[in-house]
C-alpha positions in Angstrom: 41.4 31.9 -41.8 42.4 28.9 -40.0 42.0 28.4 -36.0 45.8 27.6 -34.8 45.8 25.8 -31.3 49.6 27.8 -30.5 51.7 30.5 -31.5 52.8 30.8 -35.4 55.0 28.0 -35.8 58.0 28.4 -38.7 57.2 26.2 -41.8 60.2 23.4 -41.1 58.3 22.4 -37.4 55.1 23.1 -38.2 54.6 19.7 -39.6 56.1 18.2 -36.4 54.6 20.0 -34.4 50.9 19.3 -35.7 48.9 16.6 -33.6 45.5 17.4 -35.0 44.2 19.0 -38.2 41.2 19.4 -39.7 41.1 21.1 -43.5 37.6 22.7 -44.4 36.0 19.7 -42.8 32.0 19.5 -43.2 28.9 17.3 -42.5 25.6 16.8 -43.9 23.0 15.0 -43.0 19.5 14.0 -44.7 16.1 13.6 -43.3 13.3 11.4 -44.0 12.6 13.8 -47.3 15.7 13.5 -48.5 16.4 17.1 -47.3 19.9 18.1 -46.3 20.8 19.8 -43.3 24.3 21.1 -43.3 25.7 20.3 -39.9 29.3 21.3 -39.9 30.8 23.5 -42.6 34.2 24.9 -44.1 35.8 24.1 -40.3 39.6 24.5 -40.7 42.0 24.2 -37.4 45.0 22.5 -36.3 46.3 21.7 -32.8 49.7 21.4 -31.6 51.2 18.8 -29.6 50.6 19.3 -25.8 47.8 22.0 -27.0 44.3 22.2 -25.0 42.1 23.3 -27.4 38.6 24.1 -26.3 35.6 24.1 -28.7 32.7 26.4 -27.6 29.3 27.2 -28.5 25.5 26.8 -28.3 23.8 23.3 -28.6 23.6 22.1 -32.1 26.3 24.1 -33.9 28.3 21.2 -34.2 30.7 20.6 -31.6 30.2 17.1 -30.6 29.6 16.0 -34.5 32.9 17.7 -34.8 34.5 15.2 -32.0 33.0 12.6 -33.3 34.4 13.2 -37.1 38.1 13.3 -35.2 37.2 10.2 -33.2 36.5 8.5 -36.1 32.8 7.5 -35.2 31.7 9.7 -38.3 32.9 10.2 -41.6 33.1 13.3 -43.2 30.9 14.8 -46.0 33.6 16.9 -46.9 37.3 17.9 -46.5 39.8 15.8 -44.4 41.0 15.6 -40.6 44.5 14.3 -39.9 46.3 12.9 -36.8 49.8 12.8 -37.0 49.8 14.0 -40.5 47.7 10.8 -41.0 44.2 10.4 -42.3 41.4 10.0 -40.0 39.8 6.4 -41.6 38.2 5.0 -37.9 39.1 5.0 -34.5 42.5 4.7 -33.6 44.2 3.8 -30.3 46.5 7.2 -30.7 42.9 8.9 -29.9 41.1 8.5 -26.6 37.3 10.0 -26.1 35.9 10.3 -22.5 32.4 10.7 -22.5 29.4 12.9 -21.4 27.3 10.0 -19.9 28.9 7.9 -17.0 27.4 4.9 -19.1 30.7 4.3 -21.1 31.6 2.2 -17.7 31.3 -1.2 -17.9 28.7 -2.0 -14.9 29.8 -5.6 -13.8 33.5 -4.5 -13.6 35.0 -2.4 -10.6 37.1 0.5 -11.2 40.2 -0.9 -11.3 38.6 -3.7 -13.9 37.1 -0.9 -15.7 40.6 0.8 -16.3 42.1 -2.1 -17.4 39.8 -2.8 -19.6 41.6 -1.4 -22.6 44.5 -1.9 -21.6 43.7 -6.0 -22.0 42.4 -5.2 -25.2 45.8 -4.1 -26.3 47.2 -7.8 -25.0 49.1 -5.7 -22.4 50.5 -8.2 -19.4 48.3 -8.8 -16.5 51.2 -7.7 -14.5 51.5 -4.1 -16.1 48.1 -3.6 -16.5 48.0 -3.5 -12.8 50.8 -1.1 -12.5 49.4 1.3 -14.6 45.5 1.2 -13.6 46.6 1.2 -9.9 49.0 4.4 -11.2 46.5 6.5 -12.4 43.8 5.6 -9.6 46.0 7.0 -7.3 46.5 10.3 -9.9 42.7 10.7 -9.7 42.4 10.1 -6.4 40.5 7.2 -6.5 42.7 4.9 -4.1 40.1 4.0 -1.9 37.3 2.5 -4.2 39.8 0.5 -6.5 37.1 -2.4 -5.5 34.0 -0.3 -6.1 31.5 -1.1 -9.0 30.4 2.2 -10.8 26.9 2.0 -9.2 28.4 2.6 -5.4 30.0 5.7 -7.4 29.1 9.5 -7.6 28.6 11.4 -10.9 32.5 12.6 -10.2 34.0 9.9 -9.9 32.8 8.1 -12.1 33.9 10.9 -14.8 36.9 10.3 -12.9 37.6 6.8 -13.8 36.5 7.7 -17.5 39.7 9.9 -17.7 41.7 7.2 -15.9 41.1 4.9 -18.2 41.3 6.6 -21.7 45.0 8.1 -19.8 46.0 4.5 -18.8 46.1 3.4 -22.4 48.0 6.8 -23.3 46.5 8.0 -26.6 48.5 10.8 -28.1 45.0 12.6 -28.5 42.4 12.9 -25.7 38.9 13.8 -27.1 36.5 15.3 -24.4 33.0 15.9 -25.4 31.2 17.5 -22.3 32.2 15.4 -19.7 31.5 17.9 -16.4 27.8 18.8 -18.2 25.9 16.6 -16.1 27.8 16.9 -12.4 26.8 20.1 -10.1 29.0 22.8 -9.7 31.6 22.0 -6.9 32.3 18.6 -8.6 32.6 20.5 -11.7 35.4 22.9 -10.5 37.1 20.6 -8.8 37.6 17.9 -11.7 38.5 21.2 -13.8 41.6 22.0 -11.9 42.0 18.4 -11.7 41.9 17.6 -15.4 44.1 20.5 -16.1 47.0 19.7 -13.4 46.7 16.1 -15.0 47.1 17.3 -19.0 50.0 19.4 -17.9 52.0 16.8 -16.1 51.2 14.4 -18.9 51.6 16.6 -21.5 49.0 15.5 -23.2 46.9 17.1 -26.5 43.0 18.0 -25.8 40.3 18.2 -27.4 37.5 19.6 -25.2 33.6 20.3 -26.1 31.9 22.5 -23.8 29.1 25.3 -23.8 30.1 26.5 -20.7 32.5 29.8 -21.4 34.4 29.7 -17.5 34.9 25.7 -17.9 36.7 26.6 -21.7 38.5 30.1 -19.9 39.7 27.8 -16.9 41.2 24.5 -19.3 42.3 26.0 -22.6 45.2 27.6 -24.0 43.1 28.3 -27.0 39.4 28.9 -27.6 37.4 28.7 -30.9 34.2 30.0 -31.1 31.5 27.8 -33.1 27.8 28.9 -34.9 25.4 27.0 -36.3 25.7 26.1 -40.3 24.8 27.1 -42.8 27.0 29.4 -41.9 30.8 28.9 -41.6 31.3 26.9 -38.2 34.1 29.0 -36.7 33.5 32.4 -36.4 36.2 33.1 -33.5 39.4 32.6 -31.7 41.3 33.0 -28.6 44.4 32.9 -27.4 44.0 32.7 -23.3 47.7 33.7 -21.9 46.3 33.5 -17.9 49.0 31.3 -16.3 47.8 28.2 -14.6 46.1 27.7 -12.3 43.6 30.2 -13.1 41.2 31.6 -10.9 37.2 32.9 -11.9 37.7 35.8 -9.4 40.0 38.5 -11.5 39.7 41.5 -14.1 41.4 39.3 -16.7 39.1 36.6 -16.3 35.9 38.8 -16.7 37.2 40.8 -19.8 37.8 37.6 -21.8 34.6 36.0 -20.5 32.6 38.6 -21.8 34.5 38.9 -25.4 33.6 35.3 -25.6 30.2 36.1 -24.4 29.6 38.6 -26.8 30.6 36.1 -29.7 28.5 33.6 -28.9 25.3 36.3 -28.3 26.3 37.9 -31.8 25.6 34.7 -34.4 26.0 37.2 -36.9 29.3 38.9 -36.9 31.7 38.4 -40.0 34.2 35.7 -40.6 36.7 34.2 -38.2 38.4 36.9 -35.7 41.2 36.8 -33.8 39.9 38.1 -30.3 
């Protein structure tokens, strides 16, 4: 069964419709010994355009190798992942990955520097590099420490000016991999409803990692449920209808938290479910 990131889609858009795929994808890797170890196995998904897909489960079932295959950072043992109905070969610019660690910023540069980092990568005018760093400081609320290095930062902000900068180039595909882990709570929820007022005004297709079940409940539209290999990675999905924004504090909220909860405390239930 393949994990769909929308509603059934009729075969003539599908195709269109597709930003992400990835067709019984897998990973090895081999120790010292020679011995493999099956990382990622048989995982089979697509995501539509302006989807927020979350990928949940327990450290070291996957999930971040998984990123990394889309991203391009890794190549696959087996299978294929396409963007656009394109092969995944490397990075790309169409795909944009913000972080875990808040060491992806560039120390020596400010914030508004760090933003337009990429931006002057892409030969983009000094003009409208400006325009559009300055643009999306102000979306992340960031106006007053444009002049700030990232060591005179917090944790948030600094994840802050992570997503500012991947949005400033505007990949078609933003990759997430964990990047509220390390922040305490209040910071947490707070770049949650930011991040998902941003994606929705933006439009924008996500890919999010997280272990955390209310983070995935409060950002996705869909939820799949990963195990550890050798086993087949994806064992479940979910569809979350909850209108945005959503709030932690209702019956809806608890049910579905505890079917995901259940999932992920249950390794060995059958194949992939619907939820």
């Amino acid at each position: 069964m393949t994990a769909m990131a929308s509603p059934s889609l009729s075969a003539a858009s599908e195709e269109q419709e597709i930003a992400l795929e990835c067709r019984n994808v897998g990973k090895d890797y081999f120790r010292h010994n020679g011995e493999r170890v099956r990382v990622v196995r048989e995982v089979d998904l697509k995501l539509r355009k302006g989807g927020f897909l979350c990928v949940l489960g327990p450290s070291g079932c996957g999930k971040t190798t998984l990123l990394n295959m889309v991203a391009g950072f890794e190549q696959t043992t087996e299978g294929d992942i396409l963007v656009g109905g394109k092969p995944v070969n490397g990075p790309g610019p169409e795909r944009g990955v913000v972080f875990q660690s808040d060491t992806a910023l560039f120390p020596w540069l400010t914030v508004r520097e760090n933003i337009e980092y990429g931006l002057r990568i892409k030969g983009i005018s000094k003009a409208e590099r400006r325009k559009r760093a300055d643009e999306w400081i102000e979306q992340v609320g960031l106006t007053q420490h444009t002049s700030k290095f990232p060591g005179e930062l917090s944790g948030g902000m600094k994840q802050r000016v992570q997503i500012a900068r991947v949005l400033a180039s505007d990949p078609e595909i933003l990759l997430m991999d964990e990047p509220f882990a390390a922040l305490d709570a209040q910071t947490r929820n707070y770049l949650q409803q930011e991040l998902s007022e941003l994606c929705r005004k933006s439009g924008k297709t996500v890919l999010f990692i997280t272990h955390d079940i209310q983070e995935a409940l409060m950002l996705a539209d869909h939820i799949i449920v990963m195990a550890r290999a050798p086993e087949k990675n994806i064992k479940a999905e979910l569809h979350v209808q909850m209108p945005y924004p959503r709030q932690r504090m209702n019956e809806t909220f608890a049910k579905l938290y505890n079917r995901l909860m259940d999932e992920i405390d249950n390794p060995f239930k059958g194949s992939v479910r619907s939820l």
